[in-house]
MIKE-11630 format. One record per residue (C-alpha): residue in three letters; x, z, y. Coordinates in steps of 0.05 Angstrom, whole numbers, padded with zeros to 5 digits, always signed. Layout:
! MIKE-11630
ALAXZY ...
//
This chain:
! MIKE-11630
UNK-00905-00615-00193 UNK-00886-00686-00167 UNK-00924-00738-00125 UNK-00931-00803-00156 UNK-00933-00863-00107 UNK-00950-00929-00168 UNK-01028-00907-00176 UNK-01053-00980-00156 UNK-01086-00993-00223 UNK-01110-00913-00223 UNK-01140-00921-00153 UNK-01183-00985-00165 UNK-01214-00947-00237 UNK-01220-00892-00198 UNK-01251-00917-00139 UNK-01301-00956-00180 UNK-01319-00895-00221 UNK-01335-00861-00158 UNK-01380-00918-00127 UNK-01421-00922-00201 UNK-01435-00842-00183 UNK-01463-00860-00110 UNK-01497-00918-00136 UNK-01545-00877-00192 UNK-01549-00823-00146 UNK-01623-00822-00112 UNK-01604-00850-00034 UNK-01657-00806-00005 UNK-01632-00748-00037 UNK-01551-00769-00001 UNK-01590-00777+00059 UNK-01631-00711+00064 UNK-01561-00674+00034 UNK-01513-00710+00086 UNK-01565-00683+00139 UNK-01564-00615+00113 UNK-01482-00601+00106 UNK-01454-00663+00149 UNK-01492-00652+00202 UNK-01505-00575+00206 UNK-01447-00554+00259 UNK-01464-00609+00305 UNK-01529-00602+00306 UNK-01525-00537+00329 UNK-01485-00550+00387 UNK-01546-00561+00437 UNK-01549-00477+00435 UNK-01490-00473+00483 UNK-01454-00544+00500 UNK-01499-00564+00556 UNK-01500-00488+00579 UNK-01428-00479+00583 UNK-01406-00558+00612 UNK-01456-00535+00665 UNK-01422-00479+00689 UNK-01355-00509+00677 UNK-01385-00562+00734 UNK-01415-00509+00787 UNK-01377-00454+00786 UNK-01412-00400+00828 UNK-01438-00456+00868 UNK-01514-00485+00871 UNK-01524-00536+00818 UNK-01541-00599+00844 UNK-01574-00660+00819 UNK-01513-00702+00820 UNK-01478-00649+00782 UNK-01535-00641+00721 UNK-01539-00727+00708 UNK-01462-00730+00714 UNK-01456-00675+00656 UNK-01504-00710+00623 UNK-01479-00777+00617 UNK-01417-00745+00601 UNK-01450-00715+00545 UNK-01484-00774+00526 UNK-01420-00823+00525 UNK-01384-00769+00485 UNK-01427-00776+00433 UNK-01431-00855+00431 UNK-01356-00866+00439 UNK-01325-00809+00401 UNK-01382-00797+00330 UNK-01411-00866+00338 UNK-01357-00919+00353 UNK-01295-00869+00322 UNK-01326-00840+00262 UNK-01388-00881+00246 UNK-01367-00945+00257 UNK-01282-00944+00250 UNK-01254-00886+00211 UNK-01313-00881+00158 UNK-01284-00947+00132 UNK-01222-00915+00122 UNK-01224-00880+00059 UNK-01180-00860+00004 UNK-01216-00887-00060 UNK-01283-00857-00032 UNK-01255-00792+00000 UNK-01253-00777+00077 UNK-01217-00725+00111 UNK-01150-00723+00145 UNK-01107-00696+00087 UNK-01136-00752+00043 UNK-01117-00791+00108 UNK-01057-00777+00110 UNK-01046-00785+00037 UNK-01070-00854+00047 UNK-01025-00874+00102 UNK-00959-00845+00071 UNK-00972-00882+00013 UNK-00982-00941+00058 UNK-00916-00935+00091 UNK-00876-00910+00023 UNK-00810-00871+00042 UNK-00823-00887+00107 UNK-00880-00837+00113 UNK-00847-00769+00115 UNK-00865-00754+00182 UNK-00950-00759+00169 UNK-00918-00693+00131 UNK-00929-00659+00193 UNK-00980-00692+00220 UNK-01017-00674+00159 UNK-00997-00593+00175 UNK-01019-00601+00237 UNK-01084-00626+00230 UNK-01095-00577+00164 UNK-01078-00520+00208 UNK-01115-00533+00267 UNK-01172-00538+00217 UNK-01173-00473+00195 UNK-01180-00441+00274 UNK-01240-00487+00266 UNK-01264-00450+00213 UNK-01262-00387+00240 UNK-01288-00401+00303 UNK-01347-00440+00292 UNK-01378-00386+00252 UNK-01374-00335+00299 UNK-01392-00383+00362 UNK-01457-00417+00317 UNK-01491-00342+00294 UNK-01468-00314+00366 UNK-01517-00368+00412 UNK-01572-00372+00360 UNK-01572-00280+00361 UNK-01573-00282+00425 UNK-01636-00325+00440 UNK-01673-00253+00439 UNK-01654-00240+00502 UNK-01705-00287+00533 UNK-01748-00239+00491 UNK-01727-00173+00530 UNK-01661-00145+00561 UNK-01678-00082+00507 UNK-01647-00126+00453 UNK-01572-00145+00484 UNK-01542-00076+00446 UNK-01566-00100+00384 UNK-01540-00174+00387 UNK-01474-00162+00364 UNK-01487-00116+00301 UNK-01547-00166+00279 UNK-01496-00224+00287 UNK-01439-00183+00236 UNK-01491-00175+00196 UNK-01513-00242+00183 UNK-01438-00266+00179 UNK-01424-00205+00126 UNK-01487-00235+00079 UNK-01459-00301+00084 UNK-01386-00290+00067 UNK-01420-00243+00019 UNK-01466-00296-00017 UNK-01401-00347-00026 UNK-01384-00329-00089 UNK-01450-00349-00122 UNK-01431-00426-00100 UNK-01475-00463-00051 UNK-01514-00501-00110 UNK-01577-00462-00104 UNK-01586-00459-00021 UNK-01568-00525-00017 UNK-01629-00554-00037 UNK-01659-00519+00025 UNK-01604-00549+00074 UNK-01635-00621+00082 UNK-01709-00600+00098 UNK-01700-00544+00143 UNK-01642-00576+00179 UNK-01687-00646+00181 UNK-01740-00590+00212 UNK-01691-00562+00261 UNK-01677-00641+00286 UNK-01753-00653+00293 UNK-01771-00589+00334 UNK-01709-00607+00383 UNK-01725-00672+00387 UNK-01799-00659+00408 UNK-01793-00592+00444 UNK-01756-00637+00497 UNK-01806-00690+00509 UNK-01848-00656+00563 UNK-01795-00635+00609 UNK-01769-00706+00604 UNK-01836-00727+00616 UNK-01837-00689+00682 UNK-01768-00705+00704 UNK-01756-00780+00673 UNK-01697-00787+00729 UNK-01649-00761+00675 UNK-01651-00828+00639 UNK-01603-00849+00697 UNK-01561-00812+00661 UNK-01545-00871+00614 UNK-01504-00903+00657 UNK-01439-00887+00632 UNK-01419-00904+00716 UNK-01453-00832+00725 UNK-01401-00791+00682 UNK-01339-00841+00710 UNK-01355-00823+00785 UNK-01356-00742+00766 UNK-01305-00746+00733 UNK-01266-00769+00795 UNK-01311-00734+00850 UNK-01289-00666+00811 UNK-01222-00674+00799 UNK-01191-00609+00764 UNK-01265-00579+00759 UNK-01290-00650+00716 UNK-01225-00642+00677 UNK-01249-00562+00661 UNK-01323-00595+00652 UNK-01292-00642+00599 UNK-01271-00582+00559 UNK-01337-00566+00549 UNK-01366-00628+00543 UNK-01325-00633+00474 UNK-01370-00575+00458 UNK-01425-00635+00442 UNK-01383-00667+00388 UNK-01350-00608+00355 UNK-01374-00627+00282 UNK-01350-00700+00284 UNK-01295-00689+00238 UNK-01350-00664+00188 UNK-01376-00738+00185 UNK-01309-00760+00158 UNK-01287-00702+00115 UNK-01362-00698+00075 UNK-01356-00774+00064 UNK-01331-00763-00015 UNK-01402-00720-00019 UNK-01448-00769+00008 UNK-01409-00837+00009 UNK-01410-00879+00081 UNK-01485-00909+00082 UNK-01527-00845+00079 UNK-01481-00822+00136 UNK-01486-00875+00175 UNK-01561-00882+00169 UNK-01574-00813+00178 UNK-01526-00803+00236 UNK-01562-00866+00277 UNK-01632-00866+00255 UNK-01643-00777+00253 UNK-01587-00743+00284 UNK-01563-00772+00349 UNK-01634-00799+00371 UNK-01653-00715+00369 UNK-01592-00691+00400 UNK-01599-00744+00455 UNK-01666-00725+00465 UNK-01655-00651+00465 UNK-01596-00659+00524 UNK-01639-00693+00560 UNK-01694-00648+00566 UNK-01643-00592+00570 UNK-01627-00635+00637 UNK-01688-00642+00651 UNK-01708-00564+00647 UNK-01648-00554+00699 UNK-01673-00599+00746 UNK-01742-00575+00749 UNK-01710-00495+00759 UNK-01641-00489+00760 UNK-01643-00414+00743 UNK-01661-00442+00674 UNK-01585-00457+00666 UNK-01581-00389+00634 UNK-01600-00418+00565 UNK-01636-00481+00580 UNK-01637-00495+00501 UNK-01696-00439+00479 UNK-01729-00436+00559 UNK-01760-00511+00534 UNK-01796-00476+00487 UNK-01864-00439+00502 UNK-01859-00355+00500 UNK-01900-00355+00433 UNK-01848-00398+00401 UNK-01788-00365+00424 UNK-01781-00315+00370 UNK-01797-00381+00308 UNK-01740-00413+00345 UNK-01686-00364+00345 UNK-01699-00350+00276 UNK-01698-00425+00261 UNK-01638-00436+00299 UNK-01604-00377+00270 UNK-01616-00405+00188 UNK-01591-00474+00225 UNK-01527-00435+00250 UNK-01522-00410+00174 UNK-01514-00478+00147 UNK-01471-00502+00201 UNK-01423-00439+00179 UNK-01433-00455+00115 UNK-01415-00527+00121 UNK-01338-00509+00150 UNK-01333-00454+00095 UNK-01343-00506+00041 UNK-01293-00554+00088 UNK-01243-00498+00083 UNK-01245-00487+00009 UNK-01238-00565+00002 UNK-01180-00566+00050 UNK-01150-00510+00019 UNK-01150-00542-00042 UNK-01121-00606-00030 UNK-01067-00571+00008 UNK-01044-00533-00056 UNK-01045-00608-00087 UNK-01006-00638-00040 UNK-00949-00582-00038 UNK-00978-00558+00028 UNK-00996-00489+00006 UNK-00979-00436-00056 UNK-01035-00437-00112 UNK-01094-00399-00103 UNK-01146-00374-00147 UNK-01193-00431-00145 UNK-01271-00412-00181 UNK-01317-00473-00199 UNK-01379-00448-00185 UNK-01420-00514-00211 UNK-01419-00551-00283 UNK-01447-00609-00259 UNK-01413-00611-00191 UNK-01334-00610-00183 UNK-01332-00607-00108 UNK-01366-00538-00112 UNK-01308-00487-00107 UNK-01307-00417-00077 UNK-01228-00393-00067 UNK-01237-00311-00058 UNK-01176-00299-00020 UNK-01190-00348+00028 UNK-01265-00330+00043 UNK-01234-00252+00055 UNK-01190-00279+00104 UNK-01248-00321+00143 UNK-01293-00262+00137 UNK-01240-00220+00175 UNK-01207-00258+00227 UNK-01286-00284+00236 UNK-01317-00225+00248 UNK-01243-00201+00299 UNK-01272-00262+00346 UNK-01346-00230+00345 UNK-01327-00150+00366 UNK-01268-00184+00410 UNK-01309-00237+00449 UNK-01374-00216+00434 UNK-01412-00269+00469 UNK-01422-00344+00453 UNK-01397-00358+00522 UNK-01338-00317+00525 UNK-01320-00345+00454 UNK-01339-00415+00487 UNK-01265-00417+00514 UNK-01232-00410+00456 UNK-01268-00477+00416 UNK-01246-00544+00426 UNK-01172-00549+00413 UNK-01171-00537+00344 UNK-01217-00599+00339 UNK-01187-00633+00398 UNK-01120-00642+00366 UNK-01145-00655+00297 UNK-01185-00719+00327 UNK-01118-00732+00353 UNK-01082-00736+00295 UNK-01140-00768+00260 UNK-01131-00828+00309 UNK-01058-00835+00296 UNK-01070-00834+00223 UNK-01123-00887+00237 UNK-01079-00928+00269 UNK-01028-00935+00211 UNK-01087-00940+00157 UNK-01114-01002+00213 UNK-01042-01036+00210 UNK-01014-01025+00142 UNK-01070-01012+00090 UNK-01114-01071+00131 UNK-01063-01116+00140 UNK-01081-01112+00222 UNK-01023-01131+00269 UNK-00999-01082+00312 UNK-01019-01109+00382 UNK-01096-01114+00346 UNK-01096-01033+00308 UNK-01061-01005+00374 UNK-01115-01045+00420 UNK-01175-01017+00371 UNK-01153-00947+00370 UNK-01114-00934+00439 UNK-01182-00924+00478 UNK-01205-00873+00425 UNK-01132-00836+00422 UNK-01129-00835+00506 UNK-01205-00813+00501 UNK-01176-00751+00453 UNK-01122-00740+00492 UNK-01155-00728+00547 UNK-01204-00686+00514 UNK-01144-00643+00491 UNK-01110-00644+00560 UNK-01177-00609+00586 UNK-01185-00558+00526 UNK-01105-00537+00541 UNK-01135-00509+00614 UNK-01167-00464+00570 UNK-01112-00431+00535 UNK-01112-00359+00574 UNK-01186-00357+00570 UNK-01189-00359+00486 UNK-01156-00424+00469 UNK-01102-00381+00453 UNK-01147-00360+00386 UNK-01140-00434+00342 UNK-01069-00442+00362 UNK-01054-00377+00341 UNK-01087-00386+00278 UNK-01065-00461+00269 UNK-00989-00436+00284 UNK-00987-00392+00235 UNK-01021-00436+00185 UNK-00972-00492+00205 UNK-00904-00437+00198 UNK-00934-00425+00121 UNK-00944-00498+00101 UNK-00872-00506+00131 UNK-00844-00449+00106 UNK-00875-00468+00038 UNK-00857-00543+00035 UNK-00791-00527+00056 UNK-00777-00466+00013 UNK-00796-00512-00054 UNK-00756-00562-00039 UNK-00696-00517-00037 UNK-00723-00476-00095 UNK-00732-00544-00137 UNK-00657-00570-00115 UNK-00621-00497-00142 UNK-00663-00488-00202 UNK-00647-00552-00238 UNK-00569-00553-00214 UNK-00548-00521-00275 UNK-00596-00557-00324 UNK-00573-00613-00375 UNK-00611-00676-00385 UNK-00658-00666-00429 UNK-00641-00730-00476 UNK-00573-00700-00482 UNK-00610-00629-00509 UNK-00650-00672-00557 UNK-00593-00703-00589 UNK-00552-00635-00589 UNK-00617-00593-00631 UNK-00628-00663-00683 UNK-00545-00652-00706 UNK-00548-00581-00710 UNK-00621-00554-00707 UNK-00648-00480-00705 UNK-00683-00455-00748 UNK-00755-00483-00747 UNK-00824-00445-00739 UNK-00886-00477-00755 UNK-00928-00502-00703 UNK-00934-00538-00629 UNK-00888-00515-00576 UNK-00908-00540-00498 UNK-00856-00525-00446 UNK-00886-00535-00369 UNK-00840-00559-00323 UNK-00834-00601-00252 UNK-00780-00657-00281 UNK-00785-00682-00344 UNK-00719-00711-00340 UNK-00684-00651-00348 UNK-00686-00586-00402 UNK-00734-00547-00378 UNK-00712-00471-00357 UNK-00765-00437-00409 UNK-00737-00476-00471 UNK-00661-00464-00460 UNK-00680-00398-00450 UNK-00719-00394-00510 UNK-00671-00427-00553 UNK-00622-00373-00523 UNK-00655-00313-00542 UNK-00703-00328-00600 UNK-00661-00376-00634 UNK-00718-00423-00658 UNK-00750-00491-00645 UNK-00825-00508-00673 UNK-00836-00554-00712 UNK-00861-00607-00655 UNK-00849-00592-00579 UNK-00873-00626-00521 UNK-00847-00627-00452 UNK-00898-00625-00408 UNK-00902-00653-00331 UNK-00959-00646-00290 UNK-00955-00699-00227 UNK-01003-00699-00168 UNK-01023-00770-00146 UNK-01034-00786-00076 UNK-01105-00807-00082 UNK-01174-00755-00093 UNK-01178-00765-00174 UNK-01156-00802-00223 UNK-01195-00837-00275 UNK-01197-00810-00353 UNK-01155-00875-00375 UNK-01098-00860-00333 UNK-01105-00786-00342 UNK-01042-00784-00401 UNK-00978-00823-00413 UNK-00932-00806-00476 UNK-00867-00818-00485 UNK-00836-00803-00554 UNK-00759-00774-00545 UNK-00746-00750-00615 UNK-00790-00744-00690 UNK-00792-00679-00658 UNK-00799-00681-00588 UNK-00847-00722-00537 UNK-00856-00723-00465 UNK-00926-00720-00435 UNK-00934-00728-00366 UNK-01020-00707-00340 UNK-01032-00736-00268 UNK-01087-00708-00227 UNK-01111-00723-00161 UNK-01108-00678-00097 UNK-01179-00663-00105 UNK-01178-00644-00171 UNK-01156-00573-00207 UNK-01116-00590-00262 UNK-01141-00572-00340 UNK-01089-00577-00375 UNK-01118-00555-00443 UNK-01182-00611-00432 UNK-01133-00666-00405 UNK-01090-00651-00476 UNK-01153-00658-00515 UNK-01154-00734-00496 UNK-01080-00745-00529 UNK-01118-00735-00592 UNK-01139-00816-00573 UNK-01074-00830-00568 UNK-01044-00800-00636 UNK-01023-00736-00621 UNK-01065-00688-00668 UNK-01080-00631-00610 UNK-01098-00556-00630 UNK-01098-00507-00576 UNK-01104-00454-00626 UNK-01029-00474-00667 UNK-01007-00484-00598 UNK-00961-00441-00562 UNK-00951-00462-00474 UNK-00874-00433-00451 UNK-00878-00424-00383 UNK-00816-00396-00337 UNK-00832-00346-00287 UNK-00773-00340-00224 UNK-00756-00279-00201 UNK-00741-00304-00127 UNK-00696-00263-00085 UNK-00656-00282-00016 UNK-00580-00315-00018 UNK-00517-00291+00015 UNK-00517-00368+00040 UNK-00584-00404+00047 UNK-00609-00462+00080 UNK-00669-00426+00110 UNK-00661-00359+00155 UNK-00668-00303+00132 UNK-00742-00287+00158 UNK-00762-00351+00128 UNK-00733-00336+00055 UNK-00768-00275+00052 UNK-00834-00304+00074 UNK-00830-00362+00031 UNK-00813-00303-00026 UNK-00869-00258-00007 UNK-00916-00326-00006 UNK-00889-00338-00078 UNK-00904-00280-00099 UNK-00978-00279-00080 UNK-00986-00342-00113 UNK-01039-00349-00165 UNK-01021-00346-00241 UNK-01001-00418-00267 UNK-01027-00392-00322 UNK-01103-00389-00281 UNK-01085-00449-00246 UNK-01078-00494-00303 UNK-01127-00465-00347 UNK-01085-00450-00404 UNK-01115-00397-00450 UNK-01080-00329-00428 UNK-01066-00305-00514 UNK-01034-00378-00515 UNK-00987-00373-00459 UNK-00904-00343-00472 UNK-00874-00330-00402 UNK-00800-00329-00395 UNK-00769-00285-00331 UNK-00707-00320-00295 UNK-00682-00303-00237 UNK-00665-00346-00181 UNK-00632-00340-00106 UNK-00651-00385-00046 
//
């Protein structure tokens, strides 16, 4: 598969076609849905970030006024700067024909900068992998502080934490393969409920201890900050536990479009999560012993167990949420060349973003419930969030900066002077999660370095699979004139040979014509190309090229978020005069039989990962959607 940089007149039907479906779309329902999977991870941070930055601050010692306003306006100004003036305002603008996210990012920026973009490459890897520790963490962490809100209950229930919170984790990973369709309807409403009862459960301790409005002088968190030295640096760390989430805003934004987002996000979300630190705050100042889980002590005793149940279906839907971002990513990553294929399942008719990849949701399950029996406590497993998300945001901001300059026509001076304060804000956040690498940061960067040695290993390994396969191929107009002077013998019928460049014979049909001594009656070299935007409208879907009476070139193009039909995307060449019939039709396809070179390019490790990762590729056939009793696969063997 090829990338195909001229899509201008694809991208503005496309991008039109996806504002007409926002625009019919009921607004409320966006709004209530953006609240319910946007904002789910989040929203859930109040179980744990104020907890933990609080610690982080006192160490064994007393906790002191000075110490709770300071975290708080930390808190506070984390939120405003890095959601509200990054995301909300800045990179939300920045989409890729209505698509968010920082592969679609990336996408958007290399195409921006042409052949000079081959480094976003890995930048794109990076981000993608650090993604995925994401992923596995934030389950875990989310389930982990909501579970263990029994406590407060009685001491008799700590044993029992753990188990209940593999449990819950086991029915969600379980449930996945049904698709999210039918519990997603429940999303908006109970996570709209879980907003109003934090929001309110913190008005009378803020009530009784108003002094923590001080706290919105962002002065407050600057003079901690440099009172504390290495110890506000550590507090920073978890600080960023506040906004871990934020990417959510940008990656949902092809689900909900930027409005709903935006609305929700100023008018709902941050005016409850404000309101919920704050009397979190205030609860410490009034008893600082309530420090051990300020969060559910604002609540009365009778409410306690409502609330960790409540919080627990909110922790759900946060999980749930990076699931669904991990499929997505997943996806796009196969697109773009990143990953092999996987088995991809559509588990809606109606909705295309709705995908469940089983392979990947085994993985999750596994190394997610390793983190739970390994750390088993939200605290302990504290540690180990933040860089994943860290260096993501970084990356996002240098993206951001090239989108600002090249795709907005910016200078320079003006996209570095916008987005500098944002990148030296991330960096800094990143420079504090780092002091946290011995205590469990260790965890994403193991799991984002080997997800960035695959994608590597992957890229790199198809290249050099793509450059020896076609060195001893022919043009393929050359071919064409050969078999019209002295043709085979013909068989009736349609004969459709897959392959990555249509410029040259593909492998399957000289090694058909080798061994079966035939040629149909019409053949068509097919090419499927990946564009570098999210879809790619109907009109633009086909182009064919004739080469012969009996041969013709078609070339499908798909966008990263899309899995390609090949069969449905022939169907509309009927419109353009080539009489289509899947059932007279017979698909070539040329299966490699990889195995390591004497000399190679790659080292030896490296070949043989990049053969085993072959390997457990998914089925073109599958991944294409070609009809299995249609499908002739031709065995070569190839070294690399």
């Amino acid at each position: 598969m090829t990338s195909d940089i001229s899509v201008s007149a694809a991208e503005t039907s496309a991008a039109e076609e996806h504002g007409q479906a926002h625009s019919t779309a009921s607004y409320k329902a966006l709004m209530l849905g953006s609240i319910g999977v946007v904002y789910g991870d989040i929203g859930t941070s109040p179980l744990y970030a104020f907890r933990e930055a609080i610690n982080a601050a006192s160490g064994s010692g007393s906790i002191q006024s000075g110490i709770v306003l300071g975290v708080l306006s930390l808190i506070l100004w984390t939120l405003i700067v890095v959601v509200t003036l990054k995301y909300v305002v800045i990179l939300l603008r920045a989409d890729n024909n209505g698509e968010g996210g920082t592969l679609a990012l990336m996408a958007l920026a290399q195409r921006a900068l042409g052949t000079a973009g081959g480094g976003l490459i890995l930048l794109g890897i990076i981000s993608g992998a650090l993604f995925y520790g994401d992923a596995v963490i934030t389950p875990a962490l989310s389930v982990l502080s909501a579970i263990e809100g029994m406590k407060l209950a009685t001491e008799a229930l700590d044993p029992y934490i753990v188990p209940l919170t593999v449990i819950i984790l086991a029915a969600l990973f379980a449930v996945q393969s049904r698709g999210t369709a039918r519990v997603a309807a429940f999303f908006g409403p109970l996570m709209c409920l879980w907003f109003a009862v934090i929001g309110i459960a913190a008005i009378p301790p803020i009530l009784h201890q108003p002094q923590v409005f001080l706290a919105l002088n962002p002065l407050l968190a600057l003079e901690f900050l440099l009172e504390h030295g290495v110890i506000g640096l550590v507090t920073l760390g978890a600080v960023f536990l506040a906004v871990t989430g934020a990417e959510a805003l940008y990656a949902d934004l092809g689900h909900f479009g930027k409005s709903p987002i935006r609305i929700t996000w100023l008018a709902i979300v941050l005016p409850s999560l404000a309101l919920n630190y704050l009397g979190q705050a205030a609860m410490v100042l009034h008893n600082p012993a309530a420090v051990q889980n300020p969060f559910f002590l604002m609540f009365p005793d009778w409410a306690l167990v409502p609330m960790v149940v409540l919080a627990t279906v909110a922790t759900v839907i946060a999980s749930q949420a990076v699931i669904t971002g991990a499929y997505s990513l997943t996806r796009q990553a196969v697109q773009l060349g990143l990953l092999p294929r996987f088995e991809i399942r559509h588990t809606s008719e109606s909705h295309a973003g709705q995908i469940y990849i089983p392979r990947l949701n085994r993985l999750l399950f596994i190394a997610v419930l390793l983190l739970v029996v390994l750390f088993r406590s939200s605290s302990a497993l504290a540690s180990a969030y933040g860089i994943a998300v860290t260096g993501t945001m970084v990356v996002t901001g240098m993206m951001g900066f090239i989108v600002i300059w090249r795709v907005w026509k910016w200078s320079p001076f003006a996209a570095g002077l916008l987005m500098a304060p944002f990148l030296l804000f991330d960096l800094t956040f990143l420079a504090a999660n780092l002091l946290k690498v011995f205590e469990g940061g260790w965890v994403p960067l193991a799991i984002g370095g080997v997800v960035m040695l695959l994608m590597y290993t992957w890229r790199k390994g198809s290249k050099v699979l793509f450059e020896k396969s076609h060195k001893q191929e022919i043009p393929l107009e050359d071919l064409v004139r050969m078999l019209e002077k002295k043709p085979p013998q013909r068989v009736p019928g349609t004969a459709v040979f897959l392959t990555s460049n249509a410029t040259l014979a593909p492998t399957a049909l000289m090694h058909s014509l080798k061994h079966y001594k035939v040629l149909h009656e019409k053949n068509v070299i097919l090419t499927v190309e990946i564009a570098r935007m999210p879809r790619v409208d109907l009109n633009e879907r086909v182009r064919m090229e004739p080469i012969s009476e009996t041969f013709v070139r078609v070339t499908l193009r798909f966008g990263f978020m899309e899995s390609p039909n090949v069969p449905k995307a022939l169907a509309i060449a009927r419109k353009l005069g080539w009489q289509f019939d899947i059932m007279a039709t017979s698909f070539f396809l040329s299966r490699r039989l990889l195995k390591p070179a004497a000399q190679s390019s790659m080292p030896l490790w490296q070949d043989r990962l990049f053969i085993a990762m072959s390997r457990s590729a998914n089925d073109a056939t599958d991944y294409f959607q070609i009809p299995t009793g249609r499908v002739v696969e031709i065995g070569t063997q190839v070294a690399i």
